[in-house]
Biopython code that builds the backbone (N, CA, C, O; Angstrom):
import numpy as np
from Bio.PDB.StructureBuilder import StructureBuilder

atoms = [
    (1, "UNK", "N", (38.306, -34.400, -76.887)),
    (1, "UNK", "CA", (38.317, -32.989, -76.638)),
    (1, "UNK", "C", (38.831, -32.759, -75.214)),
    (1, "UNK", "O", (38.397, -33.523, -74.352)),
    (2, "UNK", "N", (39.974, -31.500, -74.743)),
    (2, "UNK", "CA", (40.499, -31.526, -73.864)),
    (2, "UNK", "C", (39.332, -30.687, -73.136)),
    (2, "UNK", "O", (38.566, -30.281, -74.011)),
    (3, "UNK", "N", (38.889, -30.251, -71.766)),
    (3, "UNK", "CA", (38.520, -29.198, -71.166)),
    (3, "UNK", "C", (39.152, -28.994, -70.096)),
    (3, "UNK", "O", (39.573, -29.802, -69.267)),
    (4, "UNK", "N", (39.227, -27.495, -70.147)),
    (4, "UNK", "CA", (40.239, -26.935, -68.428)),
    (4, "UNK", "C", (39.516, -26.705, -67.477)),
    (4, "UNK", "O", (39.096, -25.561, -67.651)),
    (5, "UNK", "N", (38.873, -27.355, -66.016)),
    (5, "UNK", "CA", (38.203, -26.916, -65.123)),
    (5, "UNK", "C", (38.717, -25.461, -64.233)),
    (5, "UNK", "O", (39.420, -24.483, -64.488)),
    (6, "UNK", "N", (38.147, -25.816, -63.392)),
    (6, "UNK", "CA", (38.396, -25.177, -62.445)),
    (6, "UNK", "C", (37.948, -24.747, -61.173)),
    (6, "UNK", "O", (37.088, -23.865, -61.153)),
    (7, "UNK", "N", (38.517, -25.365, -59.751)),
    (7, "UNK", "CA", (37.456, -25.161, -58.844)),
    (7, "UNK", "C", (37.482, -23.479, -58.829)),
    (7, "UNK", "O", (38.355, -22.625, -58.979)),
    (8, "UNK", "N", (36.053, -23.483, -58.566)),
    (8, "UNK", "CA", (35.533, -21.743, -58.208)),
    (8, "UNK", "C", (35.481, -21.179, -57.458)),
    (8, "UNK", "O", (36.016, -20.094, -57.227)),
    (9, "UNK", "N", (34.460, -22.115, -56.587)),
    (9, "UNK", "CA", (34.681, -21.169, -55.087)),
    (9, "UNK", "C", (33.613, -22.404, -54.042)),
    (9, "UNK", "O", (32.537, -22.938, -54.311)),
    (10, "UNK", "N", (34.549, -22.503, -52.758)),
    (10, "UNK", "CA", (33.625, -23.473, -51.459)),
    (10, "UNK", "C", (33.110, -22.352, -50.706)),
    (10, "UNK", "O", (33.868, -21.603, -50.089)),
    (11, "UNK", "N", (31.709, -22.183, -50.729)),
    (11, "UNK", "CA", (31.099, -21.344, -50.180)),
    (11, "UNK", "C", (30.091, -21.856, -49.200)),
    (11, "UNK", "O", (29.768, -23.028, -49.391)),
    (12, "UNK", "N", (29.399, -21.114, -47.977)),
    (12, "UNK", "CA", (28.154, -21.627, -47.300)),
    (12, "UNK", "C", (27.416, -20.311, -47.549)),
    (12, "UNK", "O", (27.794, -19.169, -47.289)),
    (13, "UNK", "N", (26.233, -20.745, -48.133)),
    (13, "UNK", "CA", (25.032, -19.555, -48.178)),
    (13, "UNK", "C", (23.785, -20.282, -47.732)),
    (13, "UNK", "O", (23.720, -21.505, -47.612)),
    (14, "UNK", "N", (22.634, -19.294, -47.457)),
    (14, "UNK", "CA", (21.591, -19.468, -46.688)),
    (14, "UNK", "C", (21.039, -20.364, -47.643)),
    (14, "UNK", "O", (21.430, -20.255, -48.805)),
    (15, "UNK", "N", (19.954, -21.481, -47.270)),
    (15, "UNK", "CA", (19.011, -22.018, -47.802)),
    (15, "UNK", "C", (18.098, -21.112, -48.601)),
    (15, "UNK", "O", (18.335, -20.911, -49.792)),
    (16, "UNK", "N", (17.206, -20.634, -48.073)),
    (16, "UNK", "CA", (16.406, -19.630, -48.802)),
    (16, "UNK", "C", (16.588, -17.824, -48.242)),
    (16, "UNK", "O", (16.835, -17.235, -47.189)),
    (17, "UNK", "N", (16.314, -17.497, -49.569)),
    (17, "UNK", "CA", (16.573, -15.797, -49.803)),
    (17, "UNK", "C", (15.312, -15.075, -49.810)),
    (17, "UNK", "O", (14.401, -15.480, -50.532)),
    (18, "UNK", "N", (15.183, -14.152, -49.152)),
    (18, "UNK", "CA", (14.030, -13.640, -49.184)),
    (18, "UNK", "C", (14.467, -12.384, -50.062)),
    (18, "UNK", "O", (15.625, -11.979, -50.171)),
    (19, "UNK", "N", (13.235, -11.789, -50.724)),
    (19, "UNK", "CA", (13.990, -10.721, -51.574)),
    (19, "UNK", "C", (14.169, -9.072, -50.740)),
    (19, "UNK", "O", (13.443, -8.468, -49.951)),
    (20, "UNK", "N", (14.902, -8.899, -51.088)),
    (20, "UNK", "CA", (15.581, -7.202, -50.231)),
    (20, "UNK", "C", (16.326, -7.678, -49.199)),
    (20, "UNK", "O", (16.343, -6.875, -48.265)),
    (21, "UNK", "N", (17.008, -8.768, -48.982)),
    (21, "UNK", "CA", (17.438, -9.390, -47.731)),
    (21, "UNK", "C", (19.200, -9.816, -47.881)),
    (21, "UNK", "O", (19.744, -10.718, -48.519)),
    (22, "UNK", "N", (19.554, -9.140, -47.327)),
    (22, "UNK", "CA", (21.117, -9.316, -47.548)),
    (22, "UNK", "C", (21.697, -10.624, -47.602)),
    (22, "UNK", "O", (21.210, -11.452, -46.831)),
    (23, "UNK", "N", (22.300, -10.857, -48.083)),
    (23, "UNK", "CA", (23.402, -11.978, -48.414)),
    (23, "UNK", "C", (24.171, -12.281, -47.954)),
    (23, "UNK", "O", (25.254, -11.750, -48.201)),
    (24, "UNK", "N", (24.064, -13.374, -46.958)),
    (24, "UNK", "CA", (25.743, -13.664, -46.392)),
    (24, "UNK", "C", (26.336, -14.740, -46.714)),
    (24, "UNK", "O", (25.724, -15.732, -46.318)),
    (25, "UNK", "N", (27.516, -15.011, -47.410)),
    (25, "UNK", "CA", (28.574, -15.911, -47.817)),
    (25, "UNK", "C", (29.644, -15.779, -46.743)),
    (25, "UNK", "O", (30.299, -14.788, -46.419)),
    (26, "UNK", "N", (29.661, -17.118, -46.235)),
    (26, "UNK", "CA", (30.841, -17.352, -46.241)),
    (26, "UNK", "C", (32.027, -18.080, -46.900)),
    (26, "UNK", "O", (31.605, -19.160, -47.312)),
    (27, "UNK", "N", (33.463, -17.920, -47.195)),
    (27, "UNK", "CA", (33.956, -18.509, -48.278)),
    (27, "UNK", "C", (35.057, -19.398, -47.461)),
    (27, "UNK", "O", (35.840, -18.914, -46.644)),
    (28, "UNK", "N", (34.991, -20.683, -47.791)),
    (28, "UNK", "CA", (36.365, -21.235, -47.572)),
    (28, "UNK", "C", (37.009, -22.141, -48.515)),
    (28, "UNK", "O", (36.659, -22.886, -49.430)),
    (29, "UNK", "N", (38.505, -21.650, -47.709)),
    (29, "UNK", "CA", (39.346, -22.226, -48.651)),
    (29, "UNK", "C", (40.206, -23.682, -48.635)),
    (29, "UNK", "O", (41.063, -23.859, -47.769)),
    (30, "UNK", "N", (39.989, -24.452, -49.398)),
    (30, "UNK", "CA", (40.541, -25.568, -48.692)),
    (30, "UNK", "C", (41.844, -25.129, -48.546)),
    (30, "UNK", "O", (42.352, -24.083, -48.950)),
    (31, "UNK", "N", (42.528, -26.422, -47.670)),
    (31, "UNK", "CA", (43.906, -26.299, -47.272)),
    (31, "UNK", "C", (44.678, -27.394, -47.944)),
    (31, "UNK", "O", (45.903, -27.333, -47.848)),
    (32, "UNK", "N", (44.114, -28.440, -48.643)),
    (32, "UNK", "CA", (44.943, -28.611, -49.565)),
    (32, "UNK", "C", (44.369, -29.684, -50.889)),
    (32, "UNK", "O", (43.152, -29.857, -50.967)),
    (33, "UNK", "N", (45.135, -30.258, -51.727)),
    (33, "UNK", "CA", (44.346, -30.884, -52.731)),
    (33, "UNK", "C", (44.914, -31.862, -53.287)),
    (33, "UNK", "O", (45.989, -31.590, -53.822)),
    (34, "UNK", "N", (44.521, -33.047, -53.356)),
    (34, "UNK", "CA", (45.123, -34.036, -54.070)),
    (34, "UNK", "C", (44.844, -34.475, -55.601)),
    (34, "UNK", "O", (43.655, -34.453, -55.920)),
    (35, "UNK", "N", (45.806, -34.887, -56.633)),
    (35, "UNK", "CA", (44.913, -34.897, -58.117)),
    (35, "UNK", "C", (44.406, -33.934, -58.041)),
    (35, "UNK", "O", (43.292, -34.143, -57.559)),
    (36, "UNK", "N", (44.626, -32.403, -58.338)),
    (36, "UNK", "CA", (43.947, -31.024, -58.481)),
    (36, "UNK", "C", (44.515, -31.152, -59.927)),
    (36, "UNK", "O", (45.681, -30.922, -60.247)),
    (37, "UNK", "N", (43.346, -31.620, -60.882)),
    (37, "UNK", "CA", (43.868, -31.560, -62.520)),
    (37, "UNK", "C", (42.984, -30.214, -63.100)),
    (37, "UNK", "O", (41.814, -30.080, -62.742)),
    (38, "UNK", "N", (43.510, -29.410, -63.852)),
    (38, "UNK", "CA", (43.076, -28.454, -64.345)),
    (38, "UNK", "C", (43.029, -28.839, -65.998)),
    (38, "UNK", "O", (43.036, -27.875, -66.763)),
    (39, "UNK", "N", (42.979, -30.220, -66.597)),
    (39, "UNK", "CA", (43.141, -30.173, -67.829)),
    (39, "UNK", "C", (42.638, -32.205, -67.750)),
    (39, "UNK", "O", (43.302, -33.105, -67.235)),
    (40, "UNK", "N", (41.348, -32.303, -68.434)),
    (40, "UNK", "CA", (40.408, -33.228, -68.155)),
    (40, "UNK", "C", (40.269, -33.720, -69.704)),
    (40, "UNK", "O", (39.515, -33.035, -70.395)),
    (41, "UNK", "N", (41.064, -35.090, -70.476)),
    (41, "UNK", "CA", (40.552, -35.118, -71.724)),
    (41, "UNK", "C", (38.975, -35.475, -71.501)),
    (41, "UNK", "O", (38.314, -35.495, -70.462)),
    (42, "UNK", "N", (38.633, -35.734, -72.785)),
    (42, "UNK", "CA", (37.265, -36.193, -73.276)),
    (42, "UNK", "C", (36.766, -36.993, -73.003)),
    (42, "UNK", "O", (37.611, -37.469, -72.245)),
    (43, "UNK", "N", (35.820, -37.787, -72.967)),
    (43, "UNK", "CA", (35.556, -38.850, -72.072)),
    (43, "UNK", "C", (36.461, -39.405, -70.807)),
    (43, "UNK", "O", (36.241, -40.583, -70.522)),
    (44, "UNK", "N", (37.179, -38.906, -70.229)),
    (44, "UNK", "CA", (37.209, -39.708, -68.873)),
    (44, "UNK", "C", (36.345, -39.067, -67.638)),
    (44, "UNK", "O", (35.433, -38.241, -67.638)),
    (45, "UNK", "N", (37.000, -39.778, -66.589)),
    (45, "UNK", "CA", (36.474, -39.348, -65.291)),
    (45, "UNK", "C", (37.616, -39.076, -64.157)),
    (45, "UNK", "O", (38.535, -39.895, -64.123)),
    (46, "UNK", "N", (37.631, -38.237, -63.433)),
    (46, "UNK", "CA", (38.715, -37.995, -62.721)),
    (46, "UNK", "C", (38.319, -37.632, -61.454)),
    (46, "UNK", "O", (37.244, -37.093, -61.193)),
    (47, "UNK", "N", (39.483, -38.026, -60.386)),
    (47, "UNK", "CA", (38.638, -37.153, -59.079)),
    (47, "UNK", "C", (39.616, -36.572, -58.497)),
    (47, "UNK", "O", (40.787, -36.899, -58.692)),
    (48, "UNK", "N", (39.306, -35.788, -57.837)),
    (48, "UNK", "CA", (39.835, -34.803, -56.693)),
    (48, "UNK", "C", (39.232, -34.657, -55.336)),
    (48, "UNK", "O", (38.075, -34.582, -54.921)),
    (49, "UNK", "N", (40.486, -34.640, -54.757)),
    (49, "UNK", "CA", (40.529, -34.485, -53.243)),
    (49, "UNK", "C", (40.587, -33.209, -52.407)),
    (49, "UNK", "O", (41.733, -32.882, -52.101)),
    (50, "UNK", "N", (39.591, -32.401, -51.962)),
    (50, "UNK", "CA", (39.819, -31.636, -51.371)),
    (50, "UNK", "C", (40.020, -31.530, -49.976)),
    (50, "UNK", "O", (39.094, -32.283, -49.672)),
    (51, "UNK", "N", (40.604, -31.116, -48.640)),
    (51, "UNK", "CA", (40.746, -31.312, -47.365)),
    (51, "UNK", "C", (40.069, -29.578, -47.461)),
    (51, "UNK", "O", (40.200, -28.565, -48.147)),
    (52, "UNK", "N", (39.492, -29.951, -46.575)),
    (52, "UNK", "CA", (38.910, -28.136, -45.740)),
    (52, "UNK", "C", (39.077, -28.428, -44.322)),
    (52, "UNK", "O", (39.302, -29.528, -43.818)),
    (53, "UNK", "N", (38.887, -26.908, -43.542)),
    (53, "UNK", "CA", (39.126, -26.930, -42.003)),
    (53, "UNK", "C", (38.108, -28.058, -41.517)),
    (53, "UNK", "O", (37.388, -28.697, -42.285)),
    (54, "UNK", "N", (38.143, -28.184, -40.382)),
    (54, "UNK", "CA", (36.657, -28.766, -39.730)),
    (54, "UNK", "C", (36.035, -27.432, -39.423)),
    (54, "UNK", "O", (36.496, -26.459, -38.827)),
    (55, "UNK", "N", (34.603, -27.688, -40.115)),
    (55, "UNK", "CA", (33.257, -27.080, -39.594)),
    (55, "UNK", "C", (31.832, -27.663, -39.499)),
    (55, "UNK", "O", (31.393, -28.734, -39.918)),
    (56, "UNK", "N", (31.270, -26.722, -38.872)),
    (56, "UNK", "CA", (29.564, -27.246, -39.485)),
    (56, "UNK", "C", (28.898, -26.127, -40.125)),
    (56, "UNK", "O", (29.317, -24.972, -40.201)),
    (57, "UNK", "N", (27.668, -26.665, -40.636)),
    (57, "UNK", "CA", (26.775, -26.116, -41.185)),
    (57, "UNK", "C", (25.484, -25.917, -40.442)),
    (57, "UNK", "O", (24.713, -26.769, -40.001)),
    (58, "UNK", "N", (25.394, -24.189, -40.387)),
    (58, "UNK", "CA", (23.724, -24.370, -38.945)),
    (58, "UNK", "C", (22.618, -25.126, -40.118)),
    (58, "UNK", "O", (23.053, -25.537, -41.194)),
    (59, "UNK", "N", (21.283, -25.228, -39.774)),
    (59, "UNK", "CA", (20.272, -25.727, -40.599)),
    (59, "UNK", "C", (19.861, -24.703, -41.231)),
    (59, "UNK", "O", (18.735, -24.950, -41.661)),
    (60, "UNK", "N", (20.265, -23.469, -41.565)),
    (60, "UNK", "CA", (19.333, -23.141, -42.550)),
    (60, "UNK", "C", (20.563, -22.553, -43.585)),
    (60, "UNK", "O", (20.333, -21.725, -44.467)),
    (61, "UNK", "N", (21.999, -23.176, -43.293)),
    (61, "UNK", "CA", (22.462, -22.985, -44.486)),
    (61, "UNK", "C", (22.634, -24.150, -45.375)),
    (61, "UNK", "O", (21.994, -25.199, -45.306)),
    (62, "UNK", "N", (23.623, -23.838, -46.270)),
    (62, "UNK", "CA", (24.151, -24.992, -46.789)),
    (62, "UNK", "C", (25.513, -24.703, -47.563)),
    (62, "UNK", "O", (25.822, -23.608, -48.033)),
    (63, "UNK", "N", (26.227, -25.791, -47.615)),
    (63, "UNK", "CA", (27.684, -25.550, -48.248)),
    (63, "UNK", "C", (27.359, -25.483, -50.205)),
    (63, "UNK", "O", (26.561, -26.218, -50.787)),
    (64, "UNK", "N", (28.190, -24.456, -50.837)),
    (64, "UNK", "CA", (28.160, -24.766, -52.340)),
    (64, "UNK", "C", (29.195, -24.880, -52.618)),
    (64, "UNK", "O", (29.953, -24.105, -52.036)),
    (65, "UNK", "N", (29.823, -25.841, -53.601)),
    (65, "UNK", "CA", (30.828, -26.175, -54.490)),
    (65, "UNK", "C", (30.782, -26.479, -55.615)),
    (65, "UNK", "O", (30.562, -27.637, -55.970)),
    (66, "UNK", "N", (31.118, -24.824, -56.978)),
    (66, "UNK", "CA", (31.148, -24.602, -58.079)),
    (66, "UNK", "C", (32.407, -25.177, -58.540)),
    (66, "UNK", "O", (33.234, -25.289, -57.635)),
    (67, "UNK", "N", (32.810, -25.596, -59.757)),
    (67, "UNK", "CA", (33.461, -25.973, -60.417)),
    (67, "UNK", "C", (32.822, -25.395, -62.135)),
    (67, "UNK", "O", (31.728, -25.621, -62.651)),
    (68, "UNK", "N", (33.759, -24.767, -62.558)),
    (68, "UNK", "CA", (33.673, -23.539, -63.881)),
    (68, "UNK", "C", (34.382, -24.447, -64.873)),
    (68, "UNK", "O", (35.050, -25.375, -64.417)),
    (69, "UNK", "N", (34.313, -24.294, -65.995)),
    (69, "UNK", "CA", (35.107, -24.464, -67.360)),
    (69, "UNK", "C", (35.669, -23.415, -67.901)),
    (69, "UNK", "O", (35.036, -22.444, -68.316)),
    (70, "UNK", "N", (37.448, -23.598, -67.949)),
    (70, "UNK", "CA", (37.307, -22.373, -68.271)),
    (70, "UNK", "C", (37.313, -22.145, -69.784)),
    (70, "UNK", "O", (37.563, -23.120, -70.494)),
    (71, "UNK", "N", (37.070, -20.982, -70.340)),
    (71, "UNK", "CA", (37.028, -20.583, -72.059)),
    (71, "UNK", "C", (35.737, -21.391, -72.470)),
    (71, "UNK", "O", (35.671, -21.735, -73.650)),
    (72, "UNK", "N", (34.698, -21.733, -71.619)),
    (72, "UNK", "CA", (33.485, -21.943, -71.836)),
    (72, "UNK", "C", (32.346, -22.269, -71.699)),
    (72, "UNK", "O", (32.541, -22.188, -70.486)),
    (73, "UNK", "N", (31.261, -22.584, -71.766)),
    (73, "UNK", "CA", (30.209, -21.921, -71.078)),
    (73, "UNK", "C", (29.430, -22.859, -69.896)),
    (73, "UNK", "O", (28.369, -22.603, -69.327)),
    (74, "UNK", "N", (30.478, -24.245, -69.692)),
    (74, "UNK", "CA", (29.719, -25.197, -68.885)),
    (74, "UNK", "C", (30.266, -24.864, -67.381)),
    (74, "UNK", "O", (31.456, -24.655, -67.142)),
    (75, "UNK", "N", (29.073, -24.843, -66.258)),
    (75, "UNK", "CA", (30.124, -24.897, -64.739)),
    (75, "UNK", "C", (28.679, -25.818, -64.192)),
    (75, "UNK", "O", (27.488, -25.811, -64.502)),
    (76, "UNK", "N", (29.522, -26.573, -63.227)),
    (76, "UNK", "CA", (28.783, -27.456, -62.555)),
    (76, "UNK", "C", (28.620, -26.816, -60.962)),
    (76, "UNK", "O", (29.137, -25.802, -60.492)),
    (77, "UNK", "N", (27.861, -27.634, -60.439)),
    (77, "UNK", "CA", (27.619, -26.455, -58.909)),
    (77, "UNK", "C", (26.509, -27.742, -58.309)),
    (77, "UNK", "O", (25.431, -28.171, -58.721)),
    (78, "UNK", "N", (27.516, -28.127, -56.970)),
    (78, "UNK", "CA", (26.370, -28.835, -55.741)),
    (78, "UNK", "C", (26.526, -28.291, -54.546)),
    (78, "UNK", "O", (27.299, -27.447, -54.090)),
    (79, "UNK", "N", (25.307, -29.177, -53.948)),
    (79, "UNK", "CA", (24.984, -28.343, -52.075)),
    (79, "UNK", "C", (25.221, -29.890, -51.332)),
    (79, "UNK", "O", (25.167, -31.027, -51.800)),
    (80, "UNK", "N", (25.506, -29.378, -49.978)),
    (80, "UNK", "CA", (26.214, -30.539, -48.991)),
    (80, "UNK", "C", (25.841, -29.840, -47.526)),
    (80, "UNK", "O", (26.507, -29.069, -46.835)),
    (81, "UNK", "N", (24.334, -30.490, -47.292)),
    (81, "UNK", "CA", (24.225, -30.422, -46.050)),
    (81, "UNK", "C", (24.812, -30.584, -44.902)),
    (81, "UNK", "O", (25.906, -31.147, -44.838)),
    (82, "UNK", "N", (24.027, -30.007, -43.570)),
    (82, "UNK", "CA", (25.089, -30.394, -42.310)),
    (82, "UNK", "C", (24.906, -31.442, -42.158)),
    (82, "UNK", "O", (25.794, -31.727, -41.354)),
    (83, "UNK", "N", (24.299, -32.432, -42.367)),
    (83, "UNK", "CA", (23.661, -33.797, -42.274)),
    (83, "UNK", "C", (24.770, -34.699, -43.187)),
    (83, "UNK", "O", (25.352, -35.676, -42.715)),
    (84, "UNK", "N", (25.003, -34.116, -44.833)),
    (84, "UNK", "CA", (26.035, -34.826, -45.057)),
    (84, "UNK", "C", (27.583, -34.789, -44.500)),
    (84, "UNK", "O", (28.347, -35.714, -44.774)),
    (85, "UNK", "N", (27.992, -33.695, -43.721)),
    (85, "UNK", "CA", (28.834, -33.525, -42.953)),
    (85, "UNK", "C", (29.285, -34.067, -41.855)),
    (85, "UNK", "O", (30.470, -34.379, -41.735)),
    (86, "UNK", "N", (28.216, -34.278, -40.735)),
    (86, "UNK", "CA", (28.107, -35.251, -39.933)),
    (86, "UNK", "C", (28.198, -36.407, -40.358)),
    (86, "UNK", "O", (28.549, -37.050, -39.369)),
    (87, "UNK", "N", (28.046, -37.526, -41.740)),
    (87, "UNK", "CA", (28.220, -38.464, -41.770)),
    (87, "UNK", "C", (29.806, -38.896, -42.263)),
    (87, "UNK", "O", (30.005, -40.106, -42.375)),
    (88, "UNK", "N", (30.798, -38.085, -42.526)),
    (88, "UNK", "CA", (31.978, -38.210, -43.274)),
    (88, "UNK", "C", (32.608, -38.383, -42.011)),
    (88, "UNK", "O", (32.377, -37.972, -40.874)),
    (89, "UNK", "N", (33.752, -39.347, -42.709)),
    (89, "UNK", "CA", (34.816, -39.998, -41.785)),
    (89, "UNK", "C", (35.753, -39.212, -41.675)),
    (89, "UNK", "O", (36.085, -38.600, -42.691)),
    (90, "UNK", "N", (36.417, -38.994, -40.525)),
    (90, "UNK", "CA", (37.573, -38.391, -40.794)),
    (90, "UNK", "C", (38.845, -38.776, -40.799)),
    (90, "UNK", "O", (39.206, -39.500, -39.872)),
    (91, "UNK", "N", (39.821, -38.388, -41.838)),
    (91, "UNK", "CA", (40.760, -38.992, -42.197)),
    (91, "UNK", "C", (41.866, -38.516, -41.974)),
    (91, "UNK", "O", (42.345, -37.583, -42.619)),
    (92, "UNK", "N", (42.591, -39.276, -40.734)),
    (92, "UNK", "CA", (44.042, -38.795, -40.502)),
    (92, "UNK", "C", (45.252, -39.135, -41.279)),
    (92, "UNK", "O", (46.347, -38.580, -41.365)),
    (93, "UNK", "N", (44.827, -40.054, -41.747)),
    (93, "UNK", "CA", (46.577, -39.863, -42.671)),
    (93, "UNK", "C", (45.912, -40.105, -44.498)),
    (93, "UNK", "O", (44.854, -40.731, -44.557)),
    (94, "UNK", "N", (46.235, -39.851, -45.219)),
    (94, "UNK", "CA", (45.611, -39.808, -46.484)),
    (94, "UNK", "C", (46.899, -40.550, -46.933)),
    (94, "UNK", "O", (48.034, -40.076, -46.890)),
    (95, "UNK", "N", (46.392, -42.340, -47.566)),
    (95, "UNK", "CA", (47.309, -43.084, -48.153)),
    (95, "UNK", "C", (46.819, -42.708, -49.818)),
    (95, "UNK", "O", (45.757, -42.731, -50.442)),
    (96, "UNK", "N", (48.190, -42.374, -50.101)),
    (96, "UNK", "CA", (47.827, -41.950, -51.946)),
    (96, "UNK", "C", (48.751, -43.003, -52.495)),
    (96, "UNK", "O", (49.918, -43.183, -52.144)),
    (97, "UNK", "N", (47.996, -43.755, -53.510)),
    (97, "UNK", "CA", (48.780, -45.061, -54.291)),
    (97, "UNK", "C", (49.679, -44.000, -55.611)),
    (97, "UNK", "O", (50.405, -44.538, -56.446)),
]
sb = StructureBuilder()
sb.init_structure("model")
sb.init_model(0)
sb.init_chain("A")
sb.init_seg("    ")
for serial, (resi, resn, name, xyz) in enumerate(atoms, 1):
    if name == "N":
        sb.init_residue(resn, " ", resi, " ")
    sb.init_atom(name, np.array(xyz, "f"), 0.0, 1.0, " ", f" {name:<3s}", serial, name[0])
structure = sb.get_structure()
């Protein structure tokens, strides 16, 4: 079975929400993408590369990155502390085989 992803949206929102309490998102966009497949057969596994600006994350937010299906009803969605941020290497030249 084929499915079409789709990244959704790289967002940072607050850790916790208090209720009546406004919402702040911020949204970013990466700047670029490697293997960006929009069409995933059935059993495999695939990956993608996203590059974003350099930032951080204060402690009481956190980064989200949704990924949707599209034409149906599955979307996946994780969080990436400033803690996991601080530990990533950074990569100046990106060797692609």
């Amino acid at each position: 079975m084929i499915r079409r992803w789709g990244l959704s949206l790289l967002k940072i929102v607050d850790k916790k929400v208090a209720k009546r309490t406004a919402i702040q998102e911020q949204v970013i966009w990466p700047l670029r993408a490697h293997n960006n497949l929009t069409v995933i057969g059935g059993n495999r596994t695939e990956r993608v590369v996203f590059t974003l600006p350099k930032f951080t994350i204060p402690d009481d937010k956190m980064l989200v990155v949704e990924l949707n299906e599209q034409e149906g009803g599955r979307h996946q969605s994780f969080t990436v502390d400033n803690a996991d941020l601080v530990r990533a290497k950074v990569i100046n030249e990106l060797k692609v085989k």
